[in-house]
C-alpha positions as CSV (number, residue, x, y, z in Angstrom):
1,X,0.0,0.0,0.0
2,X,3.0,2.4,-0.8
3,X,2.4,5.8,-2.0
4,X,4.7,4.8,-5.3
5,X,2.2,1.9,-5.9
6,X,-0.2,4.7,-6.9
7,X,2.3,6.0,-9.9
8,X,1.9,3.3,-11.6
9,X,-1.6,2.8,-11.5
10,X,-2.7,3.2,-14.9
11,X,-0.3,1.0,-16.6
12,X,-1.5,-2.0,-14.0
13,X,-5.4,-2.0,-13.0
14,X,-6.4,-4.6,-14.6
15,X,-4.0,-7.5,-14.1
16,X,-3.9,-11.2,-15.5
17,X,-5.0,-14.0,-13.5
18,X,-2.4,-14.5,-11.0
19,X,-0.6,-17.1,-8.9
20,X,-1.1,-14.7,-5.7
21,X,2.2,-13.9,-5.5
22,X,3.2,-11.0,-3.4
23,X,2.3,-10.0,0.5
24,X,2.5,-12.4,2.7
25,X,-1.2,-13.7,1.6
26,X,-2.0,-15.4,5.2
27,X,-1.8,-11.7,7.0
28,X,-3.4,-10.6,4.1
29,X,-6.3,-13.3,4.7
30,X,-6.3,-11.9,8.9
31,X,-6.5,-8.2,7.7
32,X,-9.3,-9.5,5.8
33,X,-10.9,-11.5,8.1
34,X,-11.0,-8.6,10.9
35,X,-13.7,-6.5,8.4
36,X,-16.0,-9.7,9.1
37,X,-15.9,-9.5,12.4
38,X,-16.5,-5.8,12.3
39,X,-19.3,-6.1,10.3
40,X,-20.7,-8.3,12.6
41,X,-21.0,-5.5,14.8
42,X,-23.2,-3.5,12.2
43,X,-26.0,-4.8,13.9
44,X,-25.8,-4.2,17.6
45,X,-24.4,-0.9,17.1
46,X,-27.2,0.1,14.7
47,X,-29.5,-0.7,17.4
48,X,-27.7,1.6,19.8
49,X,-28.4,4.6,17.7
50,X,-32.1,4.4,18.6
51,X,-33.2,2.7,15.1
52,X,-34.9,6.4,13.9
53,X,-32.2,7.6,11.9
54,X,-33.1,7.1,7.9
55,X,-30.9,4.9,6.0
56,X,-29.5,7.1,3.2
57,X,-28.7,9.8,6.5
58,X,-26.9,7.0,8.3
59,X,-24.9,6.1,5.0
60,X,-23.3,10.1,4.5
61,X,-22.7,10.4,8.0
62,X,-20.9,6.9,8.7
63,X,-18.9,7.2,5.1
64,X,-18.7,10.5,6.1
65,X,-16.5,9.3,9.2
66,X,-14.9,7.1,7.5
67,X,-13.3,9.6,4.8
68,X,-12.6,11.6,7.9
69,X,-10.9,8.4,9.6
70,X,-8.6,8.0,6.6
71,X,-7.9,11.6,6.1
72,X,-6.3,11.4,9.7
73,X,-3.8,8.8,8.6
74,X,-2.6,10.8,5.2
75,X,-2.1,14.0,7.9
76,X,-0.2,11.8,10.7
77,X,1.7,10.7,7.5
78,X,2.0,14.1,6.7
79,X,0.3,13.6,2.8
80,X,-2.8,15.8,1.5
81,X,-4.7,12.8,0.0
82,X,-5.0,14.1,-3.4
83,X,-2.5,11.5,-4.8
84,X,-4.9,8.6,-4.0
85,X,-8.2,10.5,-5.5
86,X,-6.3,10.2,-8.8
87,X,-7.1,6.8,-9.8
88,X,-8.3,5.1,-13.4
89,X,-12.1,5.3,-13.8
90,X,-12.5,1.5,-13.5
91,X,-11.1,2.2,-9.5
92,X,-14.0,4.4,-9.3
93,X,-16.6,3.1,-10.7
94,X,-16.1,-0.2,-8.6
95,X,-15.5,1.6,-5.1
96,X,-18.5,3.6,-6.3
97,X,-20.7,0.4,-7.3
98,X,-19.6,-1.3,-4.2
99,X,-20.0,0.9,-1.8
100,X,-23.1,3.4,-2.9
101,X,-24.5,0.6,-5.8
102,X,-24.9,-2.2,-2.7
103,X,-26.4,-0.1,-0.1
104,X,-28.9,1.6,-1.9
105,X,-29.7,-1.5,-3.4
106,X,-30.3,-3.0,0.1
107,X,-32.2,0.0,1.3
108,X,-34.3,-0.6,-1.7
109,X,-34.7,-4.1,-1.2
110,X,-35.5,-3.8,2.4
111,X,-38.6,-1.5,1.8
112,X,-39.8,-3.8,-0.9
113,X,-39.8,-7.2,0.8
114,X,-39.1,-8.8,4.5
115,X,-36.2,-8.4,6.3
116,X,-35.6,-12.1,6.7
117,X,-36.3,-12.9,3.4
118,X,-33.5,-9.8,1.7
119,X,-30.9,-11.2,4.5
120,X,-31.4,-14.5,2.9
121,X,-30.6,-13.2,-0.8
122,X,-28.3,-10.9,-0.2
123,X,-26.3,-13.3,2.0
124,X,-25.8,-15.9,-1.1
125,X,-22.8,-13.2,-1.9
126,X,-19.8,-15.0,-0.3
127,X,-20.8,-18.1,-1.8
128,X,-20.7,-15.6,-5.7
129,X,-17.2,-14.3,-4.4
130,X,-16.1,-18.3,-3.9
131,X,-17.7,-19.5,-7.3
132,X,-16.2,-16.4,-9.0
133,X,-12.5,-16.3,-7.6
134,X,-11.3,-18.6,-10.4
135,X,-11.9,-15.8,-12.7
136,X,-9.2,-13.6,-11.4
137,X,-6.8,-16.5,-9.8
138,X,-6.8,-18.8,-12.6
139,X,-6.7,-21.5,-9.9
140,X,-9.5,-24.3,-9.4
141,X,-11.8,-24.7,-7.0
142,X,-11.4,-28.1,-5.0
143,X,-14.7,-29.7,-4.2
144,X,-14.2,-29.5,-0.6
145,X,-14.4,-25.4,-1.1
146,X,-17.5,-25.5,-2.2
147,X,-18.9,-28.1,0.0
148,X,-17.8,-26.0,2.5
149,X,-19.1,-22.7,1.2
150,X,-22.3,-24.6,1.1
151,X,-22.3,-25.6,4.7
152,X,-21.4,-22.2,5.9
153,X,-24.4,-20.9,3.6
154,X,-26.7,-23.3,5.1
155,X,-25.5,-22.4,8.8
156,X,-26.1,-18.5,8.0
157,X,-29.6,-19.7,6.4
158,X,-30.9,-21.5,9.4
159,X,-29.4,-18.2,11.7
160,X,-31.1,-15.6,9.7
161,X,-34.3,-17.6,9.2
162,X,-35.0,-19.4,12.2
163,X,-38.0,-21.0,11.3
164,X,-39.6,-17.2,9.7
165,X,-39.3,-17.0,6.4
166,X,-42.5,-17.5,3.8
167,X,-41.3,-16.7,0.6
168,X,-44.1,-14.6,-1.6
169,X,-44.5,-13.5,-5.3
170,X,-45.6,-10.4,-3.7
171,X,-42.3,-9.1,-3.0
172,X,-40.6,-10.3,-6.1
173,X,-38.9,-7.0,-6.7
174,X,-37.1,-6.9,-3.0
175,X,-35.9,-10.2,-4.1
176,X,-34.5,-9.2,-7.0
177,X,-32.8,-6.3,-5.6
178,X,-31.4,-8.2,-2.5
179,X,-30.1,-10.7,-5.6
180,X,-28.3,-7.8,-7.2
181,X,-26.9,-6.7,-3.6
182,X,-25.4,-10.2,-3.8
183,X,-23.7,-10.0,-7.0
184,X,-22.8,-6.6,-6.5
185,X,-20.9,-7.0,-3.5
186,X,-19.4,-10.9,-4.7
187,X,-18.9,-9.0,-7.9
188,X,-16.6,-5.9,-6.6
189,X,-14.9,-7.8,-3.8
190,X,-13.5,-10.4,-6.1
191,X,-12.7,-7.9,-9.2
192,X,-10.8,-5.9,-6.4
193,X,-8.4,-8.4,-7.1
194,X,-7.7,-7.0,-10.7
195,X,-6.1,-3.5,-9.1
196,X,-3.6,-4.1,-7.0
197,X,-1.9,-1.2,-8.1
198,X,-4.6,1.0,-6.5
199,X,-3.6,1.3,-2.8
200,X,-6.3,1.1,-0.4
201,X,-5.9,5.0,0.5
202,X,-8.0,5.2,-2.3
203,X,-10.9,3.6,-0.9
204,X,-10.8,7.1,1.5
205,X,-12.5,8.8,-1.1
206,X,-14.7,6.1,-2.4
207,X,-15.9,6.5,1.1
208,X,-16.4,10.1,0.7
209,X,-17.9,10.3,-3.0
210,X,-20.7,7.3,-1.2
211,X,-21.0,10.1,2.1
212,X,-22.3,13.0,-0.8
213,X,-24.2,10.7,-2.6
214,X,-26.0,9.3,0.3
215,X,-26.5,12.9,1.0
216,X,-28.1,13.8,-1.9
217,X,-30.5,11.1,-1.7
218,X,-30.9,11.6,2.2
219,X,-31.7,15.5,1.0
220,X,-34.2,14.3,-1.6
221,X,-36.2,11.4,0.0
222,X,-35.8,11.7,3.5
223,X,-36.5,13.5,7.0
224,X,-33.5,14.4,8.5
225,X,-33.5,12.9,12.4
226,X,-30.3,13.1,14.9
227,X,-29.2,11.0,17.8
228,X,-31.0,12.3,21.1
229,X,-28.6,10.9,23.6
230,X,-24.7,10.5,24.0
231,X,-24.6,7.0,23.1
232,X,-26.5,7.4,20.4
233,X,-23.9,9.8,19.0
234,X,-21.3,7.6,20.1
235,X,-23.1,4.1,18.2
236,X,-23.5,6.8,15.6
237,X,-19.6,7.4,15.4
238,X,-18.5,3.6,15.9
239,X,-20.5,2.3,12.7
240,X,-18.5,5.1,10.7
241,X,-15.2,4.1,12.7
242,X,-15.7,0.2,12.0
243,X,-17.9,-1.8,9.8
244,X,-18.4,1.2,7.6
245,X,-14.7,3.0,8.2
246,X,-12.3,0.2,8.8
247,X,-13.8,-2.7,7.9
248,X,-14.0,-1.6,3.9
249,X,-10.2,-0.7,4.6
250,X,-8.7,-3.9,5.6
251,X,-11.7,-6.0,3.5
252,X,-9.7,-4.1,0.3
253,X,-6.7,-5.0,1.4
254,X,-7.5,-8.5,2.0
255,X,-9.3,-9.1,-1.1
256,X,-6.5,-7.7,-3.1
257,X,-3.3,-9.8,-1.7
258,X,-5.5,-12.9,0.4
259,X,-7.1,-15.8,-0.4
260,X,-10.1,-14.5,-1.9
261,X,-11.9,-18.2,-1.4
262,X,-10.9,-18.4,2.4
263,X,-12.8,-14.8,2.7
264,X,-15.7,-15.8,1.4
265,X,-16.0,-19.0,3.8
266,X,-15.3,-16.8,6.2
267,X,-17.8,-14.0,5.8
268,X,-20.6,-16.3,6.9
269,X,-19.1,-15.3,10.4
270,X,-20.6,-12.0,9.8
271,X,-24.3,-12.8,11.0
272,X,-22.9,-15.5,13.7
273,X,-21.0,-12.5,15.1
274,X,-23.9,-10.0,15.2
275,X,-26.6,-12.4,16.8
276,X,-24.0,-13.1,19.6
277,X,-23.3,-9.2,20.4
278,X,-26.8,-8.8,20.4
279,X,-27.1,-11.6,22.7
280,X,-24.3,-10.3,25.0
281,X,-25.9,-6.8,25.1
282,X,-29.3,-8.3,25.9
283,X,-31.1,-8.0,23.1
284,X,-31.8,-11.5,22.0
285,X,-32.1,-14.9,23.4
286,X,-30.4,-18.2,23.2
287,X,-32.1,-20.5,20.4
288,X,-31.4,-23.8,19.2
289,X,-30.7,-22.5,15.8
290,X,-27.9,-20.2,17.2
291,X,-25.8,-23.3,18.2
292,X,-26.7,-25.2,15.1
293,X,-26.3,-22.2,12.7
294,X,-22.6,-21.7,15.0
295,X,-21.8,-25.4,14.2
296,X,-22.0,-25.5,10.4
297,X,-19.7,-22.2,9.6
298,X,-17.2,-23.3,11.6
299,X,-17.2,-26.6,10.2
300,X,-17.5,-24.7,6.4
301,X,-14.4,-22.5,7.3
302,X,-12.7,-25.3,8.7
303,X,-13.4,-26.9,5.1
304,X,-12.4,-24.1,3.1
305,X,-9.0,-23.1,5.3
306,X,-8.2,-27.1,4.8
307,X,-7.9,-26.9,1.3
308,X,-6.3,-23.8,1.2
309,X,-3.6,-24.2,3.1
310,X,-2.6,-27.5,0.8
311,X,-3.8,-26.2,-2.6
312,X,-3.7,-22.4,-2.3
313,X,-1.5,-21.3,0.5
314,X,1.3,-22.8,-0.8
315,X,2.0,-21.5,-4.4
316,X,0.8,-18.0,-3.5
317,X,3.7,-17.3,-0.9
318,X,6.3,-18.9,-3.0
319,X,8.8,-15.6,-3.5
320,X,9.8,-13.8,-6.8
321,X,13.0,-14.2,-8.6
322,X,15.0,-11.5,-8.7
């Protein structure tokens, strides 16, 4: 993520299949792997800010933080930022698509059809990113990845639906727009891949062009409503610090120098996480489904990081020649 990585941008965005060659892919992978468990904090934290703000208002003001978060690294670095912002339109457009595209897309989805069922949906994504990683690794999927995708899918599945969801024709467009969330954020995550040369400063002001769109749209179809208390303000700041702020940082990072099929396993976490912080903060109770739901991603992941490390791992942290 070197600030000469960004000279040479143009020349190297979109890259040939690779080998994975390069950073040490396993800390790649972690760095990764930490956005999930961030995310799984979207939740609980959402909660905390009283549940009144409106969506597209909650998306400037937490991307909003975000840029801010990253513009306090380029000043204790002593940079202005403007280097990163000047990045090939592909960069854009898919920090753009992934960041604005998915989220409006949920928002729509969400008003069209039942929560449960858009959860569902849009959760079939890490399974896309595992399915599609062969497109920009050039590397085979082993059979035991996608068994193991498909038991971590099935583990999020019982989580999320816990015996609730009906399925209707009614709400056939909020389907279809939680479908598109999937292959949006699958889509962007693994094509990430492709621009290694764009560092992840960059993804600073993909978080600040999503803030002022999101603010457009708060400003055109929405009521503006603020936290009432402190820790509103505070929940309000902590989802801009780290499943908004954060979490897209090191999620970048790792989806650009880790193993992209690992990720994907790994992202079922994500609800798992959020229903057990919501249990912890007393919001929830213990089900059945939690421990069962528990079992079968940590069984997938075990899968998944099983293969990996013996078909994957290997070749991707063998060093250049000189």
């Amino acid at each position: 993520m070197s600030h000469s990585s960004s000279d040479s941008v143009s020349s190297q965005t979109i890259t040939q299949p690779t080998s994975e060659a390069g950073p040490d892919s396993r800390l790649a992978t972690l760095i990764g792997a930490s956005a999930v468990l961030l995310w799984g904090s979207l939740a609980l934290l959402t909660s905390l800010t009283g549940g009144r703000i409106p969506p597209f208002q909650m998306m400037s003001v937490s991307f909003g933080i975000a840029f801010v978060l990253m513009a306090i690294r380029w000043w204790l670095r002593g940079e202005s930022g403007l280097a990163y912002a000047r990045q090939p339109r592909e960069a854009w457009l898919l920090g753009i698509a992934g960041y604005f595209g998915y989220h409006a897309c949920y928002f729509a989805a969400m008003s069209k059809a039942p929560a449960v069922e858009v959860s569902l949906i849009a959760y079939l994504w890490p399974l896309l990113m595992v399915l599609m990683s062969t497109l920009v690794t050039g590397m085979a999927l082993h059979w035991n990845q996608i068994v193991g995708a498909l038991t971590a899918l099935l583990g999020c599945w019982i989580l999320l639906a816990d015996g609730d969801s009906g399925f209707g024709s009614q709400y056939l467009d909020g389907y279809l727009l939680a479908l598109v969330c999937a292959f949006v954020w699958s889509g962007v995550s693994v094509l990430s891949r492709t621009m290694k040369a764009v560092p992840t400063d960059a993804a600073g002001w993909f978080c600040g062009a999503t803030a002022f769109l999101g603010c457009i749209c708060h400003l055109l179809f929405e009521t503006t409503v603020w936290p009432e208390s402190l820790l509103q303000w505070l929940a309000l700041i902590g989802l801009g610090v780290g499943p908004v702020g954060i979490a897209f940082f090191t999620w970048d990072y790792g989806t650009k120098h880790g193993n992209l099929v690992l990720l994907g396993v790994m992202s079922y976490a994500a609800p798992l996480v959020s229903v057990l912080l919501l249990l912890l903060a007393g919001k929830g109770e213990w089900r059945l489904s939690t421990g069962v739901a528990t079992i079968a991603i940590v069984i997938g992941a075990w899968m998944a990081s099983q293969i990996a490390d013996k078909k994957t791992a290997a070749p991707m942290e063998r060093p250049k020649q000189p």
